[in-house]
DRENDO-1510 file (C-alpha; in Angstrom, 1 decimal, always signed):
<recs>
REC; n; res; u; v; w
REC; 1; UNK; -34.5; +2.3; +23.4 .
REC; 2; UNK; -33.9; +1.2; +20.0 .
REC; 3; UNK; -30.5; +0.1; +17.9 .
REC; 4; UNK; -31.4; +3.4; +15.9 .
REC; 5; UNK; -31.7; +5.6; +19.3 .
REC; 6; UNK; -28.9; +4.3; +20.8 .
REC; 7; UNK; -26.6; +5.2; +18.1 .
REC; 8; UNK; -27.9; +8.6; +17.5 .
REC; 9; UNK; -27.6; +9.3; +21.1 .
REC; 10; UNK; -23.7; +7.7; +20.9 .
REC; 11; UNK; -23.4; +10.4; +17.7 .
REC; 12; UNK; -24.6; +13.4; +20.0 .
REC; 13; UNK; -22.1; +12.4; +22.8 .
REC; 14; UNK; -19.4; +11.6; +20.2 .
REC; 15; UNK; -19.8; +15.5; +18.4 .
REC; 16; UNK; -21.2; +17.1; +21.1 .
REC; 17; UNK; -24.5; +17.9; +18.9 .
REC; 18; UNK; -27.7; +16.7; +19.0 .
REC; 19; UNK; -28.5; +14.0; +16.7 .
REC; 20; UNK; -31.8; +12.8; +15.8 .
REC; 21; UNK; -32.5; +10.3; +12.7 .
REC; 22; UNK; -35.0; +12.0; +10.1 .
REC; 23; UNK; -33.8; +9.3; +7.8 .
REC; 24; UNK; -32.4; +5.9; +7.4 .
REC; 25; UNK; -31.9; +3.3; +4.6 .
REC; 26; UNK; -29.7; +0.2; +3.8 .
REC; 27; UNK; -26.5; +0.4; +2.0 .
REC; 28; UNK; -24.7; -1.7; -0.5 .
REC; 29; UNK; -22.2; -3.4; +1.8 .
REC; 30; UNK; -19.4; -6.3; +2.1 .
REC; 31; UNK; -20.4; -10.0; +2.8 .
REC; 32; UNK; -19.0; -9.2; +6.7 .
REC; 33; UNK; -21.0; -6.4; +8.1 .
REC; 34; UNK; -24.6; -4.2; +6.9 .
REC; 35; UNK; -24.3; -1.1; +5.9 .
REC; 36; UNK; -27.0; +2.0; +6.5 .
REC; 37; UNK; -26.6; +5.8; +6.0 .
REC; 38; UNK; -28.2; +7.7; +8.8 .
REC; 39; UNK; -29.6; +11.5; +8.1 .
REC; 40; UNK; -30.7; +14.3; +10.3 .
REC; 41; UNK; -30.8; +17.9; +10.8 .
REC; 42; UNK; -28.3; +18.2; +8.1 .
REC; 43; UNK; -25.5; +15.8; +8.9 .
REC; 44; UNK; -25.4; +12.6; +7.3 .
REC; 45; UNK; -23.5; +9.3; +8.9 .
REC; 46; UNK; -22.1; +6.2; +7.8 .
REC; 47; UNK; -23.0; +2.8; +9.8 .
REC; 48; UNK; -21.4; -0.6; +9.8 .
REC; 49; UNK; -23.6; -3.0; +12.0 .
REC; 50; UNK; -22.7; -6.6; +13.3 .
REC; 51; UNK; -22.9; -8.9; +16.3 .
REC; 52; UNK; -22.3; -7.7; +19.1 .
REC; 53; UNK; -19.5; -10.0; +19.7 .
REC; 54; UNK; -17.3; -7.9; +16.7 .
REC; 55; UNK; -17.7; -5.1; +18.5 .
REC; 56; UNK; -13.5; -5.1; +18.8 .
REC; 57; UNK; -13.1; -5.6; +15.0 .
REC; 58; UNK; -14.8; -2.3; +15.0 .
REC; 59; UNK; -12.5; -0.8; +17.2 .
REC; 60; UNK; -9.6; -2.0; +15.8 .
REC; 61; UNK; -11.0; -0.6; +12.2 .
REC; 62; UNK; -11.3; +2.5; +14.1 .
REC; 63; UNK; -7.9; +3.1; +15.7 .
REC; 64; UNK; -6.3; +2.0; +12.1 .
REC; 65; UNK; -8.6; +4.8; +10.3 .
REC; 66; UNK; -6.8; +7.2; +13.2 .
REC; 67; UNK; -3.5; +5.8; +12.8 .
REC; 68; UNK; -3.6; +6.0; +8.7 .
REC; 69; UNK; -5.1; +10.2; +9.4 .
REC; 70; UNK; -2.6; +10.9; +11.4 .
REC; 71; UNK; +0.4; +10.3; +8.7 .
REC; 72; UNK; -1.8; +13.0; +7.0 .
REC; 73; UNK; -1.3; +11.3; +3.7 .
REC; 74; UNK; -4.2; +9.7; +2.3 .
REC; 75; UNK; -8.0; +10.9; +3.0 .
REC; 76; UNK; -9.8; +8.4; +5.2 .
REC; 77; UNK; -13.6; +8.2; +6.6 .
REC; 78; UNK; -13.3; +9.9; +10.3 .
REC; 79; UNK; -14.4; +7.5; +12.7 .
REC; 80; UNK; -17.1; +9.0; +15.1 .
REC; 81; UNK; -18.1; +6.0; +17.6 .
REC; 82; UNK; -18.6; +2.4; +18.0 .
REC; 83; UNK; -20.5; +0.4; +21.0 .
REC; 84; UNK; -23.4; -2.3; +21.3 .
REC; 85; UNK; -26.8; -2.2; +22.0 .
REC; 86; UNK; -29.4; -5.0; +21.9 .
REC; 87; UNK; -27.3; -7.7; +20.5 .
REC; 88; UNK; -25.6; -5.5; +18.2 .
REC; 89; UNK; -22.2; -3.9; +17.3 .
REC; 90; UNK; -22.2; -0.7; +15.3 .
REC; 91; UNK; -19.2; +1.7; +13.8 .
REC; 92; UNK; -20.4; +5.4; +13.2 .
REC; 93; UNK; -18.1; +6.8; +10.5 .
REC; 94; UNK; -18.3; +10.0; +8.5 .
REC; 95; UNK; -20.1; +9.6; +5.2 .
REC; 96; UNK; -18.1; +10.4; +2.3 .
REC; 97; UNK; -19.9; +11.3; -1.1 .
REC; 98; UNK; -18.3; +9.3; -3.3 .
REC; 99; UNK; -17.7; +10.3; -7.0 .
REC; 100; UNK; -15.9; +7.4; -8.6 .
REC; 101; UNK; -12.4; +7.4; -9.8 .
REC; 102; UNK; -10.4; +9.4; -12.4 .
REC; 103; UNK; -7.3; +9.0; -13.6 .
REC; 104; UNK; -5.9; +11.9; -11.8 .
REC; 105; UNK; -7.6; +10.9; -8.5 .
REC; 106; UNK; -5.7; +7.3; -9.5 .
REC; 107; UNK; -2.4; +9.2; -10.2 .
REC; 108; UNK; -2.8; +11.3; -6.4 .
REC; 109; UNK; -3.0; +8.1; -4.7 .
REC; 110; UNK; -0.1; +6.6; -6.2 .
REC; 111; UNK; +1.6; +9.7; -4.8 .
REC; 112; UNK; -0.1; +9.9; -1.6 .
REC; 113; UNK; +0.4; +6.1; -1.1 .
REC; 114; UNK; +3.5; +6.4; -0.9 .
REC; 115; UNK; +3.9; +9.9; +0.8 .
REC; 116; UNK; +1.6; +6.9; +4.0 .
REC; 117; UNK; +4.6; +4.2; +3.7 .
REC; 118; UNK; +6.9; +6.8; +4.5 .
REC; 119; UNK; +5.3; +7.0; +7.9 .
REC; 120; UNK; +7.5; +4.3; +9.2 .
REC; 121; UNK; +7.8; +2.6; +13.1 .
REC; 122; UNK; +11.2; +1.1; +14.8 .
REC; 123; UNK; +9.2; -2.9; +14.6 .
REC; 124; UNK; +6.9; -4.7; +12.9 .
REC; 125; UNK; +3.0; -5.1; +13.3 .
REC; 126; UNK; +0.9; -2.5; +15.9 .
REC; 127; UNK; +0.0; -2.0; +19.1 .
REC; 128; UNK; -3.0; -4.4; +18.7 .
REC; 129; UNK; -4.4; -7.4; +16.2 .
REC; 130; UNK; -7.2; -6.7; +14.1 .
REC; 131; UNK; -8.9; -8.3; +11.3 .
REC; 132; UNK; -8.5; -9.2; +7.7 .
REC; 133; UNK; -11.9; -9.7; +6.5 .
REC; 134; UNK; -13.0; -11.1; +9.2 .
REC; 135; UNK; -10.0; -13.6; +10.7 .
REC; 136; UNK; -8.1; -12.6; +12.9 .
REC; 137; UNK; -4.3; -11.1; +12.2 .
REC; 138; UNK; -2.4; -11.1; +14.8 .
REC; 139; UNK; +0.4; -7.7; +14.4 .
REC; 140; UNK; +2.6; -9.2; +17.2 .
REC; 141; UNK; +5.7; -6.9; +17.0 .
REC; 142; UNK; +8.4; -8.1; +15.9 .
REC; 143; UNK; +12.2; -6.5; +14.6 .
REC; 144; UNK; +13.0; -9.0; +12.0 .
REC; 145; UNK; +10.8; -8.6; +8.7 .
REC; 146; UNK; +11.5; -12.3; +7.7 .
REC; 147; UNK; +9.8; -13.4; +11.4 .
REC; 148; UNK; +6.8; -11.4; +11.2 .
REC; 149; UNK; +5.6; -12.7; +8.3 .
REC; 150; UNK; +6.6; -16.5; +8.5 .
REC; 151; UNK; +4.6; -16.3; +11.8 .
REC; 152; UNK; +2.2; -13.9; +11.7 .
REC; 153; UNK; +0.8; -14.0; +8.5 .
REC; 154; UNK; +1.7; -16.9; +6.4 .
REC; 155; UNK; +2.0; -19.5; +9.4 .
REC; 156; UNK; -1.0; -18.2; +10.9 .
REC; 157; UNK; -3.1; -19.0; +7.5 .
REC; 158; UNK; -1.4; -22.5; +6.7 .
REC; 159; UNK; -2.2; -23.5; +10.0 .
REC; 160; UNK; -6.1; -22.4; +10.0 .
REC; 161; UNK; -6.3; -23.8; +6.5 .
REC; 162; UNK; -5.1; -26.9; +8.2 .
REC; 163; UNK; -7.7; -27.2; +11.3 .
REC; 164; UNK; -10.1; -26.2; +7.8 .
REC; 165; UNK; -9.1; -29.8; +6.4 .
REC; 166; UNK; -7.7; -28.0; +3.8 .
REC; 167; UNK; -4.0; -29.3; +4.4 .
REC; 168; UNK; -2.5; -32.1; +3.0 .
REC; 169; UNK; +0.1; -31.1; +0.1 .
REC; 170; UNK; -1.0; -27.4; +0.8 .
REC; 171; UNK; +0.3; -27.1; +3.8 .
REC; 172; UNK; +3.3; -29.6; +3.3 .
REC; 173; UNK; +4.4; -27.4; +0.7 .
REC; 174; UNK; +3.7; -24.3; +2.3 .
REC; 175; UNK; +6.2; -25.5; +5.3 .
REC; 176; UNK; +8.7; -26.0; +2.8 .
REC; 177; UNK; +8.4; -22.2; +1.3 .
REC; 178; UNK; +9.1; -21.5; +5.3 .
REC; 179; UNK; +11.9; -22.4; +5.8 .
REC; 180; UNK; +13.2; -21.1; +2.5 .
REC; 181; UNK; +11.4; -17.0; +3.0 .
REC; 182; UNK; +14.8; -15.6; +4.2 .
REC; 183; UNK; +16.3; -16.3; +0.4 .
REC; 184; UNK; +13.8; -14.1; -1.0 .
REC; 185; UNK; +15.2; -11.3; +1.3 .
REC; 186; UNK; +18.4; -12.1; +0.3 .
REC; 187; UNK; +19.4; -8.2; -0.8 .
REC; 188; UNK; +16.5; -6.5; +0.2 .
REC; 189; UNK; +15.9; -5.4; +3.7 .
REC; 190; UNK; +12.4; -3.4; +4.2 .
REC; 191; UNK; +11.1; -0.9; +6.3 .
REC; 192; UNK; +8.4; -0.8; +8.6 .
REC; 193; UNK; +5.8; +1.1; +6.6 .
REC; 194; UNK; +2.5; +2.3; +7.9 .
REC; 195; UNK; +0.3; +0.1; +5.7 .
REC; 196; UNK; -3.2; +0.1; +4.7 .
REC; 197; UNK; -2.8; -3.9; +4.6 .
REC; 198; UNK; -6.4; -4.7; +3.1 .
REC; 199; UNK; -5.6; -2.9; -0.6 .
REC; 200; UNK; -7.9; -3.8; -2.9 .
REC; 201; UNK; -10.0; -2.5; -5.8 .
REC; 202; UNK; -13.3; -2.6; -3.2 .
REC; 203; UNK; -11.2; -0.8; -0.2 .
REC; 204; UNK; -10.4; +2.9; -2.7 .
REC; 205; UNK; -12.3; +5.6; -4.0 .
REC; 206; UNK; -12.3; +9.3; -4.4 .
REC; 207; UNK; -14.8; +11.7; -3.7 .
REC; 208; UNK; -16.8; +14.2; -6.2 .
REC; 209; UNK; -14.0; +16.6; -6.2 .
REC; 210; UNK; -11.0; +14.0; -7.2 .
REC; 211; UNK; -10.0; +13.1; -3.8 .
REC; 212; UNK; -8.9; +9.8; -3.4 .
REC; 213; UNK; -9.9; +7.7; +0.0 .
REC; 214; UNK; -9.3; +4.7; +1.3 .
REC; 215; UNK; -10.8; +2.6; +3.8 .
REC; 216; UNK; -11.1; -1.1; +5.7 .
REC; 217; UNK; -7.9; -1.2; +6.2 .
REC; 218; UNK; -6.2; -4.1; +8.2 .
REC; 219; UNK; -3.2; -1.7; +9.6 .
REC; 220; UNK; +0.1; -2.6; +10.4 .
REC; 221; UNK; +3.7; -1.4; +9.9 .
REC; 222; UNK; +5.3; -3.8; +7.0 .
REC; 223; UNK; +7.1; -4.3; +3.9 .
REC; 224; UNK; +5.1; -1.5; +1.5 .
REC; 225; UNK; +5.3; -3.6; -1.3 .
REC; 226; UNK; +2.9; -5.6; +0.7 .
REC; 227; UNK; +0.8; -3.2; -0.1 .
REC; 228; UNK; +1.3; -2.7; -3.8 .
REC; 229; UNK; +1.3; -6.3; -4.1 .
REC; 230; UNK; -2.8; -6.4; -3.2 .
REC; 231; UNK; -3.6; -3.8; -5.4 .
REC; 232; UNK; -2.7; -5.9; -8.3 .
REC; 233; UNK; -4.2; -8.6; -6.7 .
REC; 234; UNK; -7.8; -8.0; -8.2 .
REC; 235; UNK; -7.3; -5.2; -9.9 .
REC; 236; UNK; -9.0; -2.2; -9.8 .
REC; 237; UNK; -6.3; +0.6; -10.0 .
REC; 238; UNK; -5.0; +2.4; -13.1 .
REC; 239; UNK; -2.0; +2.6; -14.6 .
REC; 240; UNK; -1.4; +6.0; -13.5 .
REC; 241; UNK; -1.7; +5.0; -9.7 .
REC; 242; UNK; +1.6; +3.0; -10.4 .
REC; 243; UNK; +3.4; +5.0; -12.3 .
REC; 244; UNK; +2.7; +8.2; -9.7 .
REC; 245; UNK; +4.1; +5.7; -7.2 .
REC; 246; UNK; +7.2; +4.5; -8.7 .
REC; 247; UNK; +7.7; +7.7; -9.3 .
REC; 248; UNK; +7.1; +9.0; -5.7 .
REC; 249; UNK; +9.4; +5.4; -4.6 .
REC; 250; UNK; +10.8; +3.3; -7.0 .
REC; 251; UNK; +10.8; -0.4; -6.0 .
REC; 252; UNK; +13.0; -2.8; -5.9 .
REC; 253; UNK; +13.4; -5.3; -8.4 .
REC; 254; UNK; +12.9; -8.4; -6.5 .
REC; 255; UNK; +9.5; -7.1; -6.3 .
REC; 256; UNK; +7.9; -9.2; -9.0 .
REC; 257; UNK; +9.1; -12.2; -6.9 .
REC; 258; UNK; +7.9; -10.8; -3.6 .
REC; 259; UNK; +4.5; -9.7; -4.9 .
REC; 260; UNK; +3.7; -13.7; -5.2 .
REC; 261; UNK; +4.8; -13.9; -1.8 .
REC; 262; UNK; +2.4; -11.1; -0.3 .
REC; 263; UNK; -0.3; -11.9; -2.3 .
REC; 264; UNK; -0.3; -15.8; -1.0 .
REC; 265; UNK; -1.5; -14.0; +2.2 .
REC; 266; UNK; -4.5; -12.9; +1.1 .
REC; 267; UNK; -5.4; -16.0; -1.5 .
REC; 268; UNK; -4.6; -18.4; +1.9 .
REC; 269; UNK; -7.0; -16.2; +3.9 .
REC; 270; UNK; -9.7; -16.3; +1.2 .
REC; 271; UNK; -9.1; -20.2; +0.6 .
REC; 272; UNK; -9.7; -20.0; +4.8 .
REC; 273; UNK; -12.7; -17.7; +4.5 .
REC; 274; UNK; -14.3; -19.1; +1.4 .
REC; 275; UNK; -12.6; -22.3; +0.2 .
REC; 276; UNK; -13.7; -23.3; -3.3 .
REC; 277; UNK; -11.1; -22.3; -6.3 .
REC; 278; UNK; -8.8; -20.7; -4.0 .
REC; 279; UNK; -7.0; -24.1; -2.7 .
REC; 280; UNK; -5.8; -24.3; -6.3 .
REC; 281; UNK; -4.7; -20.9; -6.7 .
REC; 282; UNK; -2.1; -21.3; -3.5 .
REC; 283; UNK; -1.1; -24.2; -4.5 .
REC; 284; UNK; -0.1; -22.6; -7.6 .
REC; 285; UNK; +1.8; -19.6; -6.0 .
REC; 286; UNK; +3.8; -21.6; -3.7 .
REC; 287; UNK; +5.1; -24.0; -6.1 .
REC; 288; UNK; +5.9; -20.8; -8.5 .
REC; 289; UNK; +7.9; -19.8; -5.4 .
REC; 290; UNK; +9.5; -22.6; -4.5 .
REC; 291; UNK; +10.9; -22.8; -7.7 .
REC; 292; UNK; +12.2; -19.1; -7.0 .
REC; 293; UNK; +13.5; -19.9; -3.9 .
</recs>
């Protein structure tokens, strides 16, 4: 049996209708996993393939797609079913005809963004790690805010960036910013937020008819402003996105601080993932925040 096979008959289980592939073809995808579109007898499916060894990234991707559709918020690609076959590790997700963003599609997220971080738990992290691109991030739960993310996130990356050989300074400073996280949390004590945790311009779209959707996400419960910290990370979201969201829940004003914080995160993990300019660029927000400390 082929790859192709297999997954169709995985689809028929899944739905409980027969699926057969009339027609297949590659997709523009991520520099993690290929992408295809599968057709047939009118349905149309989205594919991520990969080793067969990821097959739990897929998984995990999956139960955070769930998790985010069940705060019945935001619109996100249904998963349909994951497995292996022949080496390979597949996700079947609905395929969403995508339309490109407006500025009232950019405005509804901001609103329904925020309607998702209301959906809150009683600790930090999830019932299960998953990925962030593809290392590992480990959601350990955890009650204290300050903990999670000393340990589980920003630990986590100094110390990979350090078996990386890319330590030195880097991660002598980053020690040093540590011990000092609890002072930037000094009058401001977040919730655990359902969060999308992997918000960039890449990761959000909206369909034909204005809807926006997300997708990739990296879920955990957090700080939301985690959250809105990534989206200005890259850019990619309009004006009205934030304004609909302060609107919907204003942040705090040690945000502009915090956003440095979060966003070393993601810069550490793409220093870990990809090296080149990004050693410079954490370097850079640390010693910012030291000095804020």
């Amino acid at each position: 049996m082929s790859l192709q096979d297999a997954i169709a008959h995985a689809i028929s289980q899944a739905t409980g209708q027969n699926f057969r592939i009339d027609d297949r073809h590659a997709l523009a995808g991520g520099c993690i996993n290929s992408t295809e579109m599968l057709k047939g007898g009118g349905r149309r499916y989205f594919v991520k393939l990969n080793a067969a060894a990821r097959l739990d990234m897929f998984v995990a991707e999956s139960e955070g797609l769930s998790e985010i559709a069940n705060s019945q918020s935001v619109r996100v690609p249904q998963p349909v079913c994951s497995g292996t076959h022949a080496g390979q590790a597949y996700l079947v997700l609905e395929y969403l005809d995508i339309g490109g963003n407006t500025g009232k599609s950019d405005e509804l997220l901001g609103r329904q963004l925020a309607a998702m971080h209301r959906c809150t738990s009683n600790e930090f992290g999830w019932r299960r790690a998953n990925t962030i691109g593809s290392t590992p991030q480990i959601n350990t739960r955890e009650r204290d805010w300050v903990t999670f993310y000393r340990e589980h996130r920003l630990r986590f990356q100094l110390e990979l960036a350090a078996k990386n050989n890319a330590g030195g300074s880097l991660v002598r400073h980053g020690e040093q910013l540590l011990e000092k996280l609890p002072a930037f949390f000094a009058n401001y004590t977040p919730l655990p937020s359902l969060l999308h945790g992997d918000l960039w311009g890449g990761n959000h779209a909206a369909l034909r008819d204005g809807t926006p959707v997300i997708f990739d996400p990296a879920v955990y419960y957090g700080d939301r402003e985690a959250d809105l910290a990534m989206t200005e990370l890259f850019g990619g979201f309009g004006s009205g996105f934030y304004a609909a969201y302060r609107e919907a829940w204003p942040l705090d004003p040690g945000y502009s601080v915090r956003r440095d914080l979060y966003n070393l995160y993601h810069v550490l993990n793409h220093l870990n993932l990809f090296g080149g300019g990004y050693r410079g660029q954490a370097e850079q927000l640390i010693d910012r925040l030291l000095s804020e400390a």
